[in-house]
C-alpha positions as CSV (number, residue, x, y, z in Angstrom):
1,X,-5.4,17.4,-1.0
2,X,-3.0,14.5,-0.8
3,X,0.4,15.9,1.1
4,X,3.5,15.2,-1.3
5,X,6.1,12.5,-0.2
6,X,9.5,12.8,-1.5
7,X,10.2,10.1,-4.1
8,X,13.4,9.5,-5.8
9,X,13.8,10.9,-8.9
10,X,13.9,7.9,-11.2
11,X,10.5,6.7,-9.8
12,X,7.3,7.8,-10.7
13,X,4.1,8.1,-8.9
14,X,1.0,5.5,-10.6
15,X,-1.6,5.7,-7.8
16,X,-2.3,7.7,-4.9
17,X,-5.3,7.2,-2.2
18,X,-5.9,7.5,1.3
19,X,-5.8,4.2,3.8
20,X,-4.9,2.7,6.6
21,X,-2.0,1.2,7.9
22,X,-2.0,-1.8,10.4
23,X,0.7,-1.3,13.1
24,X,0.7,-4.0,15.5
25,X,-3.0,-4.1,17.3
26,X,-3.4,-0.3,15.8
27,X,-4.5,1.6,12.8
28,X,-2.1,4.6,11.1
29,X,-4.3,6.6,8.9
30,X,-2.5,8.1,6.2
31,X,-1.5,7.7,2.2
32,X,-0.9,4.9,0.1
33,X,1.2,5.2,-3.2
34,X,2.7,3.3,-5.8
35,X,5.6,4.0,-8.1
36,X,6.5,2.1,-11.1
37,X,9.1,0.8,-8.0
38,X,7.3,0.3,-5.3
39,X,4.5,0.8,-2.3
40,X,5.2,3.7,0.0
41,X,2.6,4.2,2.9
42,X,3.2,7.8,4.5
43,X,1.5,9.9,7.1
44,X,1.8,13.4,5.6
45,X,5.6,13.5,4.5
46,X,6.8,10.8,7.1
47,X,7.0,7.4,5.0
48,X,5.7,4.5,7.5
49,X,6.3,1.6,5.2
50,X,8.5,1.0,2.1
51,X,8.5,-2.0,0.2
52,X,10.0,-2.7,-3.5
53,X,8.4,-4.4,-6.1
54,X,11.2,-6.7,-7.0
55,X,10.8,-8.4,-3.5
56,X,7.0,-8.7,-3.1
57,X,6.3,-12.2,-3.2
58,X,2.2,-11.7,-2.9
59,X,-0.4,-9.1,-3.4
60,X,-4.3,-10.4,-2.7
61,X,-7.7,-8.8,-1.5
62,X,-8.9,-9.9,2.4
63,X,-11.2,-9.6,4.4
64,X,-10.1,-8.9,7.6
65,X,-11.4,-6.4,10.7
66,X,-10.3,-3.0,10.9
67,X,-11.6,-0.3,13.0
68,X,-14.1,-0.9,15.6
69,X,-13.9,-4.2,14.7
70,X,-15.7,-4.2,11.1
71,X,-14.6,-6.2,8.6
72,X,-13.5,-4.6,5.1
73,X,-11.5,-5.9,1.9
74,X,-7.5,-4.8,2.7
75,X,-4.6,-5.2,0.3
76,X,-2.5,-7.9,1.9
77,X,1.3,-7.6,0.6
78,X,3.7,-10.2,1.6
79,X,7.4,-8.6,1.4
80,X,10.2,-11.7,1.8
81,X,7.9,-12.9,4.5
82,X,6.6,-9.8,6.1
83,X,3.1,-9.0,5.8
84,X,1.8,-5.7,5.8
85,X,-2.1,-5.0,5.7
86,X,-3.8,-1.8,3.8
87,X,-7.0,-0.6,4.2
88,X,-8.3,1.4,1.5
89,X,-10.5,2.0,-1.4
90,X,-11.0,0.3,-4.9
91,X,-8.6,-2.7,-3.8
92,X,-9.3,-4.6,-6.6
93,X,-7.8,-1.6,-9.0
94,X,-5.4,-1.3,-6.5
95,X,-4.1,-5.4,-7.4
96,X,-4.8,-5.1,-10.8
97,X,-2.1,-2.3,-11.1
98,X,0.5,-3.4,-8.8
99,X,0.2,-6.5,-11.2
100,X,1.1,-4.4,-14.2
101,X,3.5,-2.4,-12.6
102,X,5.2,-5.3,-11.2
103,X,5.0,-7.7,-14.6
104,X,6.8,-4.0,-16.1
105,X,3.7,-3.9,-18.5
């Protein structure tokens, strides 16, 4: 079971799935949502990273390493020139939705 965040109530929950979150040289495992506002990353109801879809400039697929040093497709996002790096399942449905979400489709 997924642990609840707290979202505002004007925003509404899209996707849900576990991932990782790169922190500096280190991985946060945790939760990865999107709203029809934005990308939260949470471990259990602490949000780690925030980001609004009116200010994300990018969303792709890389390749990059992870843990132990293997190398698995992330969800890059590039935030007004921050980049933060997910690790988690079905990345490709993950861009294909933030796409919609963000075009307001």
């Amino acid at each position: 079971m997924i642990p609840s965040i707290t979202i505002p109530k004007n925003e509404e929950i899209i996707m849900k799935d576990q991932g990782l979150y790169e922190h500096g040289i280190s991985w946060k495992p945790g939760h990865l949502y999107l709203t029809d506002k934005g990308v939260i990353f949470a471990q259990g109801t602490r949000i780690i990273f925030q980001g609004n879809l009116k200010n994300l400039v990018l969303c792709e697929i890389v390749k990059r390493k992870c843990i132990l040093g293997k190398r698995v497709k992330q969800l890059r996002f590039v935030f007004e020139n921050r980049n933060v790096y997910i690790a988690t399942r079905n990345v490709e449905e993950w861009v294909d939705i933030i796409g919609q979400v963000a075009k307001g489709e």
